[in-house]
VOTORMAR-193919 format. One record per residue (C-alpha): x, y, z. Coordinates in steps of 0.2 Angstrom, whole numbers, plus 5000, padded with zeros to 4 digits. Layout:
// residues N
XYZ...
END
This chain:
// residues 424
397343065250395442965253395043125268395943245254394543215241393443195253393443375260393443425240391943335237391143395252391243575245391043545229389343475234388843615246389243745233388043655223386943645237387043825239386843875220385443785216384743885232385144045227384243985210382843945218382844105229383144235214381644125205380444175220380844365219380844385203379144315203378444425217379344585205378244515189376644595200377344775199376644875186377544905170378645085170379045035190380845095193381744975203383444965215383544815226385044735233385244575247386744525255387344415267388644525277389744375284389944285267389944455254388844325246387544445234385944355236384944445225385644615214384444725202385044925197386044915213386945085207385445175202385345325210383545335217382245455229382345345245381245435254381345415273382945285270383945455271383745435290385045295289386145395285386045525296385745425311387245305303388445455303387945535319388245365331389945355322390345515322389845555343389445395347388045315356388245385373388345575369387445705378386245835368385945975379385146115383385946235398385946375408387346495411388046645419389346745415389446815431390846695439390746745458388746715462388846765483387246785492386246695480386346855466386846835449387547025446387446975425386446895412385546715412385846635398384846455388385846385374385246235364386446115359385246015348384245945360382645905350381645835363381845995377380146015385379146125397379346005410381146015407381146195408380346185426381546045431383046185427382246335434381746215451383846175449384146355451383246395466383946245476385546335473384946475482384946595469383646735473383946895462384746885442385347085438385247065421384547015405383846815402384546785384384146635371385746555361385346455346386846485338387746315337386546305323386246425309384646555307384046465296382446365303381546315288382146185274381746265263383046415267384346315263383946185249383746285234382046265224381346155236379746065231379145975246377646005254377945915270378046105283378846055298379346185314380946305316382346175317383546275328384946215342383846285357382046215354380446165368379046055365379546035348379346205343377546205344376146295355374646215357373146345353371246355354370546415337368446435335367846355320366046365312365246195310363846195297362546055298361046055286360246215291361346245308362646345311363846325326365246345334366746235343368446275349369746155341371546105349373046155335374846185335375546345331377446345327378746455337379346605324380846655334381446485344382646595357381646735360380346625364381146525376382046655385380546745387379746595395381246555407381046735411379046725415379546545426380646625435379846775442378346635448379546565456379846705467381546755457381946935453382346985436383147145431383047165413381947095400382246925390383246945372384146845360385946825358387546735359388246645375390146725381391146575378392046565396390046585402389846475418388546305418387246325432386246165425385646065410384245945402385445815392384645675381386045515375386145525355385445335355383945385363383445515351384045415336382645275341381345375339381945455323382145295314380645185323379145325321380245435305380145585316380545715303380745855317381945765325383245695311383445875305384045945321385145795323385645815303386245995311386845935325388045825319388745965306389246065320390045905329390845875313391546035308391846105324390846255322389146335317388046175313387446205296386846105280388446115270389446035284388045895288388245855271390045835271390045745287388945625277389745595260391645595272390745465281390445365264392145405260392945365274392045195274392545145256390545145253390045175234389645365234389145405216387345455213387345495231386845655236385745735254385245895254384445845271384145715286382545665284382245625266380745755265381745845251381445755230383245805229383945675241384745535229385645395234385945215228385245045236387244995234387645155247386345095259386944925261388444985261388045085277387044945286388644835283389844955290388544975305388544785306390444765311390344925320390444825337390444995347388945065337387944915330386644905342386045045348385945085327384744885327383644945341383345105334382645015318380544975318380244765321379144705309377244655316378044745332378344925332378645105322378245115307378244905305377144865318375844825304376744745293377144575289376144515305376044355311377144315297378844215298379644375295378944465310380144515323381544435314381544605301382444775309382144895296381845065290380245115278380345265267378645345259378645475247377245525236377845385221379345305230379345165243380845085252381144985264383144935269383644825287384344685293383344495292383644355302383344205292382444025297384343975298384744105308385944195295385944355293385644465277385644625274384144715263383744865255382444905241381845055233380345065220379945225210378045205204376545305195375345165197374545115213374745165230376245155241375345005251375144895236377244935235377244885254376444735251377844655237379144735250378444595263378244465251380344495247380544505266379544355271380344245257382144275261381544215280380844045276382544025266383243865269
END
């Protein structure tokens, strides 16, 4: 009976303990919120994933622009839905099935499978591939296939009335240096009375992705002392076509840079590229945004006021709850085949992406693995904290503002941060 009331008092007084600190802790955050301006819009919510213990709750449902945040989810659904592990490609083919003597007597294909960071290098590496096969002479036409996405390059084809004025390049299945050629423009420099003139490095974006590339495998190929019968073209790859080689990228390697440096270019080709996984066909919007919201769904994560038009969080009409965003870092969290190549992919705050200049030299730095978000009057910032105990919490915020500057936002997004760390 004495060790029975024992153990009873023991928790009695560690729930105590443990309210009168999740007092004190609610107390410090609301005081760092008293220094936004009035009008702020705010969602924040704090959790502790191993005691579903709410640390701190505020419009946790209200559905909100979260900016760059959106990459969660579609880094989140991609890892779950391919796993870490799985190849994006980009490969040559053949559909002649009987090469002898070093002649292909058909076409020469390039098909993209949403590998976002094929380069020129790349390129070189597949055409050197081909020749130490031996092959001397292609008979027919070098094509470009880009159809395991849509035609539709911009986002603005295919959300309806978009607003953003964010322009990235094509987003397309089969892509090279990013879609980009580097060009040399002349420019007239005026100073005081002088006139000149200096050549300034820009990019130009690639109109017509496939064409483009099959163009260029056909120009590296004849310098390689490769005949080519025909002339490049676009079009779509016969599906018993035969794989000479490839250039393959893992799924986790490209999701680190998307979340660590926000790479806009890259997280709509994966947004694409996991509709097509998905669906099992042509990788479009509509299927990436059903392979989001079924992730939700299949997860029991709250879904209403949720909605993703795309992958980055570019687009005004991307809306989602802080309440779906934890709910996504938790799932994540127990994921134990995913979980950590989705943590390394997140920016370390005072260490690298788009953290490495925050919370510096703070107790919160490199023991906060999040993603930021900025958006002309929206900041957020959601991720995981280790805490001076070494528990781990799971946070994500969201402030909708038309006072100040996102940094002045950034800076009570550290202050939250770096007072959940020292919690004792």
């Amino acid at each position: 009976m004495f060790i029975k009331k024992t153990i009873i008092l023991f928790l009695a007084i560690n729930i105590q303990i443990f309210s009168l600190s999740n007092d004190l802790i609610k107390k410090r955050i609301d005081e760092a919120l008293t220094k936004l301006p009035p009008n702020t819009k705010i969602a924040i919510l704090i959790f502790d994933p191993l005691t579903q213990d709410t640390i701190y709750l505020m419009n946790h449902t209200a559905s909100m622009i979260p900016a760059s945040n959106t990459k969660i989810f579609t880094t989140a659904t991609a890892l779950s839905i391919m796993g870490g592990n799985y190849p994006l490609a980009t490969k040559i083919l053949t559909d002649d099935k009987n090469i002898t003597n070093g002649i292909i007597n058909g076409n020469l294909y390039i098909k993209g499978y949403g590998n976002s960071l094929f380069t020129g290098q790349d390129l070189d590496d597949l055409v050197q591939s081909l020749k130490s096969q031996g092959i001397k002479k292609i008979s027919g036409y070098i094509i470009g296939d880009d159809t395991f996405f849509d035609d539709l390059y911009s986002r603005s084809d295919w959300i309806s009335d978009e607003t953003a004025n964010i322009k990235l390049p094509p987003i397309s299945a089969l892509v090279i240096d990013r879609n980009r050629t580097i060009v040399q423009r002349r420019v007239r420099v005026r100073k005081k009375r002088h006139t000149s003139y200096q050549n300034v490095t820009a990019f130009k974006d690639i109109s017509d992705p496939p064409l483009y590339l099959a163009q260029l495998l056909r120009e590296k190929l004849i310098d390689n002392g490769i005949v080519v019968g025909k002339t490049a073209m676009k079009g779509e790859t016969p599906s018993k076509a035969v794989i000479l080689t490839e250039s393959k990228i893992l799924l986790k390697d490209i999701i680190k840079i998307i979340n660590k440096r926000s790479d806009n270019f890259l997280a709509e080709c994966l947004f694409k590229t996991l509709g097509a996984i998905a669906s099992g066909r042509q990788g479009n919007s509509f299927y990436s945004t059903q392979a989001v919201l079924n992730f939700l769904k299949d997860n029991n994560i709250y879904s209403e006021g949720t909605s993703v038009v795309d992958g980055s969080g570019i687009s005004r009409y991307d809306f989602v709850t802080v309440g779906a965003i934890v709910g996504v870092l938790e799932k994540m969290y127990f994921d134990l085949k995913n979980y950590q190549d989705f943590y390394n992919s997140l920016s370390i705050a005072g260490v690298d992406g788009t953290l490495r200049n925050r919370m510096q030299s703070s107790s919160a730095e490199n023991e906060f693995h999040g993603k930021t978000g900025t958006l002309n009057g929206v900041s957020s910032l959601s991720g995981y904290l280790k805490t001076g105990k070494g528990e781990d919490l799971i946070i994500s915020m969201i402030f909708d503002f038309d006072k100040k500057g996102a940094r002045y936002y950034r800076g009570i997004e550290n202050d939250i941060v770096e007072i959940l760390t020292n919690w004792e």
